[in-house]
C-alpha beads as a LAMMPS data file, in Angstrom:
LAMMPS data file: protein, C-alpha beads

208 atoms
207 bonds

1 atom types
1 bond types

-500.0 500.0 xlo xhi
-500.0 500.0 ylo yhi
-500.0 500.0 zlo zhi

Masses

1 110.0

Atoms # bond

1 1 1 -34.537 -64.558 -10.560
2 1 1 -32.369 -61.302 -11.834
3 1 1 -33.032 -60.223 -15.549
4 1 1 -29.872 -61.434 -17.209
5 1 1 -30.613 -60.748 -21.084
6 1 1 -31.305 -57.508 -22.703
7 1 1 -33.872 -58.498 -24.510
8 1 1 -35.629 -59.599 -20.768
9 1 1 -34.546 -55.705 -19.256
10 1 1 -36.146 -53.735 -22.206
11 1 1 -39.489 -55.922 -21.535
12 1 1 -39.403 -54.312 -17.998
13 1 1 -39.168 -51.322 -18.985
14 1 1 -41.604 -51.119 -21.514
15 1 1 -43.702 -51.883 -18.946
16 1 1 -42.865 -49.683 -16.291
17 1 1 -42.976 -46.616 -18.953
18 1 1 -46.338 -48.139 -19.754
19 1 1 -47.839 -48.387 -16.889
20 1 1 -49.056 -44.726 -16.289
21 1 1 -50.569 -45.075 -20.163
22 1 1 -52.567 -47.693 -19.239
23 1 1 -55.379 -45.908 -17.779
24 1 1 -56.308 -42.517 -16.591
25 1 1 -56.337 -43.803 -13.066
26 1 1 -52.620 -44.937 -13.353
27 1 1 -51.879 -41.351 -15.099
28 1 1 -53.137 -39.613 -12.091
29 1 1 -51.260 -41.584 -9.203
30 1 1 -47.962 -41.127 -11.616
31 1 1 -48.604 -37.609 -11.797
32 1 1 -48.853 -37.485 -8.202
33 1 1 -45.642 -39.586 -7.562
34 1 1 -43.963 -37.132 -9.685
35 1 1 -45.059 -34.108 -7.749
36 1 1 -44.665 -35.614 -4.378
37 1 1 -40.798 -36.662 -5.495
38 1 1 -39.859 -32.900 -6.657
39 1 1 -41.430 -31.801 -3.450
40 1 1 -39.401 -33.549 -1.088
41 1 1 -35.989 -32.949 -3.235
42 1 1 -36.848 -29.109 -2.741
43 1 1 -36.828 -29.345 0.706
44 1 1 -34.059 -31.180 1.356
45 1 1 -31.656 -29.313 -1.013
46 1 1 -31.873 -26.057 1.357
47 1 1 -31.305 -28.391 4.452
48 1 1 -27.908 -30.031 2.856
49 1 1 -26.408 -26.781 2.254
50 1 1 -26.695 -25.008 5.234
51 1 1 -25.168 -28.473 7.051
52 1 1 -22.333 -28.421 4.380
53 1 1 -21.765 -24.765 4.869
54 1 1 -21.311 -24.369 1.238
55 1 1 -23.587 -21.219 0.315
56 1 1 -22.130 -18.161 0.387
57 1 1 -23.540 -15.522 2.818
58 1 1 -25.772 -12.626 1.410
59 1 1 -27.582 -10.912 4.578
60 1 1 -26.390 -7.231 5.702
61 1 1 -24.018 -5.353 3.749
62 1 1 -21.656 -8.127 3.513
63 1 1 -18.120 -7.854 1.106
64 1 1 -15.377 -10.276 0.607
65 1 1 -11.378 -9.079 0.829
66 1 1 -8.127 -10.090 1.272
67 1 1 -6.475 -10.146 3.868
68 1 1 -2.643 -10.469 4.568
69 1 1 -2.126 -14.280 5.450
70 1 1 -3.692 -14.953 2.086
71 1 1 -7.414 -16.202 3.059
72 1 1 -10.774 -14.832 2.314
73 1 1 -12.683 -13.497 4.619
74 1 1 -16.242 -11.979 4.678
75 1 1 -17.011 -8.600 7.285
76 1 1 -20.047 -6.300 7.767
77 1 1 -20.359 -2.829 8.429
78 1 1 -21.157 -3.450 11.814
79 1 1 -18.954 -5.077 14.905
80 1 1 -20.030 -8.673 13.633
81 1 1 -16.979 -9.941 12.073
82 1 1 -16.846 -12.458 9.469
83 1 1 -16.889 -15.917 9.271
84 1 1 -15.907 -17.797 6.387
85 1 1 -12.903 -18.303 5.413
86 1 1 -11.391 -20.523 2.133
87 1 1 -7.994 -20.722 0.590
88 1 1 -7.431 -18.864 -2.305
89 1 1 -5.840 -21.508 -4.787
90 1 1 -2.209 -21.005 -4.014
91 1 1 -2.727 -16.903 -4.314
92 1 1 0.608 -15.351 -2.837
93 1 1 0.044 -13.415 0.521
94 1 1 0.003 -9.773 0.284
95 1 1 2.600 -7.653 1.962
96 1 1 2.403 -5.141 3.797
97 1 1 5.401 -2.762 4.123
98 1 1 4.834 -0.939 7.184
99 1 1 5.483 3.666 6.871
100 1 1 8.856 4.694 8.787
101 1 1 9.385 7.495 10.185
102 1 1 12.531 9.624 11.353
103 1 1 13.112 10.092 14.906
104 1 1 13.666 13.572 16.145
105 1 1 17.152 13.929 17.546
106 1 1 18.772 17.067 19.448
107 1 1 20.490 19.166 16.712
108 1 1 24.091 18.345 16.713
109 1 1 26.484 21.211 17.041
110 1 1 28.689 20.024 14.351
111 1 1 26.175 20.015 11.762
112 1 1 25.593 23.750 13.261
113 1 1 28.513 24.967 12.776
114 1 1 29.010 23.302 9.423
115 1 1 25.558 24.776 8.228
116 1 1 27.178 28.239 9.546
117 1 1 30.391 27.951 7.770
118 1 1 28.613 26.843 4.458
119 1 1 26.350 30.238 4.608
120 1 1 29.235 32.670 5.841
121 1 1 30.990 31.436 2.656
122 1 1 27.764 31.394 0.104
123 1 1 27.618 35.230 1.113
124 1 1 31.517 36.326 0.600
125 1 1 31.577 37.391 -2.722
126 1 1 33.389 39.835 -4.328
127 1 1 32.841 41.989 -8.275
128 1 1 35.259 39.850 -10.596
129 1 1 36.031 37.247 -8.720
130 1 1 36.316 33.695 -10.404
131 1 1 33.634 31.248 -9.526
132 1 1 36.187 28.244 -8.933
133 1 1 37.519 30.309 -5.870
134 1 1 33.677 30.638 -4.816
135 1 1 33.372 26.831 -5.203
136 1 1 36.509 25.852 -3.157
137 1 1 35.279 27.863 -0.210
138 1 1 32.216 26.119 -0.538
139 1 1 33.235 22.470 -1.712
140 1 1 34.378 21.245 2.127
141 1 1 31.012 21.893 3.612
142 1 1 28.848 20.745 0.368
143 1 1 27.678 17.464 -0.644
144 1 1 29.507 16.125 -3.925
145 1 1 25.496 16.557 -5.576
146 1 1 25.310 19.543 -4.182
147 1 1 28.400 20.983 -5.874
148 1 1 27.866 20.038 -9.421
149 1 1 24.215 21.847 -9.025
150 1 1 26.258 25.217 -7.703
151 1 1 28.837 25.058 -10.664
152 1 1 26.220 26.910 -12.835
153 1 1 25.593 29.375 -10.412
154 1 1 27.314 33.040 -10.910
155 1 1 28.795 34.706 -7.512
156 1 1 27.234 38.368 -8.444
157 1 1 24.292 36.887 -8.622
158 1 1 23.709 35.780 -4.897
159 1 1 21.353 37.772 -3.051
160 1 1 23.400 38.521 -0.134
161 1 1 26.323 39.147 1.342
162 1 1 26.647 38.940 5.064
163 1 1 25.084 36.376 7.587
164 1 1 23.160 38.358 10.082
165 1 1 21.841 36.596 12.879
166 1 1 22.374 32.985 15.022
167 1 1 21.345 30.009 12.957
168 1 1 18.067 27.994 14.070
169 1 1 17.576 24.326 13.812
170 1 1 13.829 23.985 12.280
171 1 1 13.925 20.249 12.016
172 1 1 16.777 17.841 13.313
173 1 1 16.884 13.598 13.444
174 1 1 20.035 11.971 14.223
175 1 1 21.004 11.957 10.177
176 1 1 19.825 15.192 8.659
177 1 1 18.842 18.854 9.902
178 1 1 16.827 21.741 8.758
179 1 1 18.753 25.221 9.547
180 1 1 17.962 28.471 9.191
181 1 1 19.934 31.419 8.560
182 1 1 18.863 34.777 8.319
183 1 1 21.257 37.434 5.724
184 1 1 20.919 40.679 4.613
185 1 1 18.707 39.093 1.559
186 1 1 16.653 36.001 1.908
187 1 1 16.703 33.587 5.035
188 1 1 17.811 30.334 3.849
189 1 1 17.001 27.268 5.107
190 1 1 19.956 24.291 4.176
191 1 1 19.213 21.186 4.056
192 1 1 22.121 19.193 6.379
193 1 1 22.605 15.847 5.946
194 1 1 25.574 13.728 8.011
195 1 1 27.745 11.718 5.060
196 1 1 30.555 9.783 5.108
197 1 1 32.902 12.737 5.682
198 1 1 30.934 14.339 8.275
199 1 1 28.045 16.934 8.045
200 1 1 27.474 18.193 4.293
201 1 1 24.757 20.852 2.988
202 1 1 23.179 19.354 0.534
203 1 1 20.853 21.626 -0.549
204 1 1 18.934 25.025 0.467
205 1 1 15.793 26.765 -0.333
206 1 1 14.644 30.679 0.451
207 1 1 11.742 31.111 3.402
208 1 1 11.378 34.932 2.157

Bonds

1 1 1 2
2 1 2 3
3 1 3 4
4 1 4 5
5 1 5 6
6 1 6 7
7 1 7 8
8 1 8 9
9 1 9 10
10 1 10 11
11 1 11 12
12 1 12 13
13 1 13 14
14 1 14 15
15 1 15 16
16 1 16 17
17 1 17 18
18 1 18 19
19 1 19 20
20 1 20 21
21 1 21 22
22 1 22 23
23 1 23 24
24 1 24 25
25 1 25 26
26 1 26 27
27 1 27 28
28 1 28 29
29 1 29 30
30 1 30 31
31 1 31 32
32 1 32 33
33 1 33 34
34 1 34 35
35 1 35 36
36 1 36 37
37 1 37 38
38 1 38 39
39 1 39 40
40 1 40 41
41 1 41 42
42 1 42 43
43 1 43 44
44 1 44 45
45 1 45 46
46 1 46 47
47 1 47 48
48 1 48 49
49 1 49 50
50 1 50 51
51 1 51 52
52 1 52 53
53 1 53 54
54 1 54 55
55 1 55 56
56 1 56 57
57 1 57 58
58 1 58 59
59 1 59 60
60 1 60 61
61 1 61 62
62 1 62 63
63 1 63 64
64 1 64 65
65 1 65 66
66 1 66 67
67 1 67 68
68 1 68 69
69 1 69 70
70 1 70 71
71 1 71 72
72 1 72 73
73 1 73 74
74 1 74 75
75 1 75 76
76 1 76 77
77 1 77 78
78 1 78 79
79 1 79 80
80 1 80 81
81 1 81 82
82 1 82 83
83 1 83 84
84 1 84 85
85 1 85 86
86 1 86 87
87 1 87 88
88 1 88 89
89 1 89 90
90 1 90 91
91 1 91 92
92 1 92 93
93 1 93 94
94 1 94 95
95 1 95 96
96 1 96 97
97 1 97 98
98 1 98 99
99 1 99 100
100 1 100 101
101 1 101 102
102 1 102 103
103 1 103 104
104 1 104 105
105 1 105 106
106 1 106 107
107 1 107 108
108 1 108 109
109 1 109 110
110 1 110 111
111 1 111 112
112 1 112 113
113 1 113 114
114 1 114 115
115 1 115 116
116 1 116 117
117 1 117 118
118 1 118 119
119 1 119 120
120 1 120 121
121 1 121 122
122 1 122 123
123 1 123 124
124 1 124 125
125 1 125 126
126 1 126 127
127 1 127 128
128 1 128 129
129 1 129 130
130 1 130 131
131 1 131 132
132 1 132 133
133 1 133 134
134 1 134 135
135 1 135 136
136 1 136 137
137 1 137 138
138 1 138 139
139 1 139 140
140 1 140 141
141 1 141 142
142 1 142 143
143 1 143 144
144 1 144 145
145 1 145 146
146 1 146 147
147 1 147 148
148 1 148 149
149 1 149 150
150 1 150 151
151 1 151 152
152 1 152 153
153 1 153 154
154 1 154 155
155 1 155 156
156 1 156 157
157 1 157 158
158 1 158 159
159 1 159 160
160 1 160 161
161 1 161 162
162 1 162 163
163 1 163 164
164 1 164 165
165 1 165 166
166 1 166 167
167 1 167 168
168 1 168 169
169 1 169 170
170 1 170 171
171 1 171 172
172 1 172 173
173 1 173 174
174 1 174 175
175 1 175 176
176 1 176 177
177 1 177 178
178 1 178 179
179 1 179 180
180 1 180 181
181 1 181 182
182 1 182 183
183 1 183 184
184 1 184 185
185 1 185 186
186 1 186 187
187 1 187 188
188 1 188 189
189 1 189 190
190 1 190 191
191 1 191 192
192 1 192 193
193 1 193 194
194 1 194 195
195 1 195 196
196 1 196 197
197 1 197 198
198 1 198 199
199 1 199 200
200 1 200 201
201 1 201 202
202 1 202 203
203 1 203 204
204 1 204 205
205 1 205 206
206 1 206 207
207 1 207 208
């Protein structure tokens, strides 16, 4: 019959924590029991993990990342690639935004002769003469950027005064061109970019 009081169950188990007390011959077989019991949970607990696939790997020169459709996975330095893979708790995706790059495009002739217009006008300069007058010749072939940054710019000042060879295109894409132009002073290489209005200098730096 089942133990139904409390009174019955604590009886029983006085006597099962009793019985390795009662001699030393019921001491030792406990003692073995006991050793016997961790024994076989030791081997078992390496078994259940590697069938559950739950411990983590450590052989080789193993590292974790993330990669872009937001899962973990595990690689080595070698060709073997990695295996395990677990969700990262609702961790966004990372983006990737991919580089791009400007075609190359044949230089258009427009641009050309806007980049030669732009120069033969930087050059003409004359002792006394007002810089608005310098501006206007330049305004129709200049960015409106480009402008404000030549407003505090003094005519005697430029280095030059005549264009003195055929303009070369050093880079061109379909929406911007490098030219240069050789003068009596520096060579200058403009910056052309195609705007609203057409082709525009918007800029220039000095190759010697």
């Amino acid at each position: 019959m089942p133990i139904r009081t409390h009174r019955g169950r604590a009886a029983v188990y006085r006597r099962l924590w009793g019985w390795p007390l009662r001699s030393p011959k019921h001491l030792i077989m406990a003692l073995v029991l006991l050793v016997a019991l961790v024994s076989a949970v030791g081997l078992l607990l390496p078994e259940l993990s590697s069938r559950g696939g739950a411990a983590p790997r450590t052989d080789g020169d193993s590292v974790d990342y993330t990669v872009d459709n937001g899962t973990r996975e595990s690689a080595s330095d070698g060709s073997d690639e990695s295996t395990d893979r677990e969700e990262l708790g609702g961790a966004p995706p990372t983006i990737s935004v991919p580089t791009v790059t400007a075609e190359s495009a044949a230089p258009d002739p427009a641009g050309i002769d806007v980049a030669r217009s732009w120069v033969t006008n930087w050059v003409r300069h004359s002792t006394g003469e007002q810089r608005q007058q310098w501006l206007d010749r330049l305004r129709p072939h200049t960015t409106p950027e480009f402008i404000g940054v030549l407003e505090t710019v003094e005519p005697a000042n430029v280095p030059a005064t005549e264009l003195t060879g055929e303009l070369r295109t050093q880079q061109s894409t379909k929406n911007s061109m490098r030219v240069l132009a050789p003068t009596d002073g520096p060579t200058l290489r403009l910056h052309v970019v195609r705007a609203e209005q057409g082709w525009r200098v918007a800029g220039y730096d000095r190759v010697d």
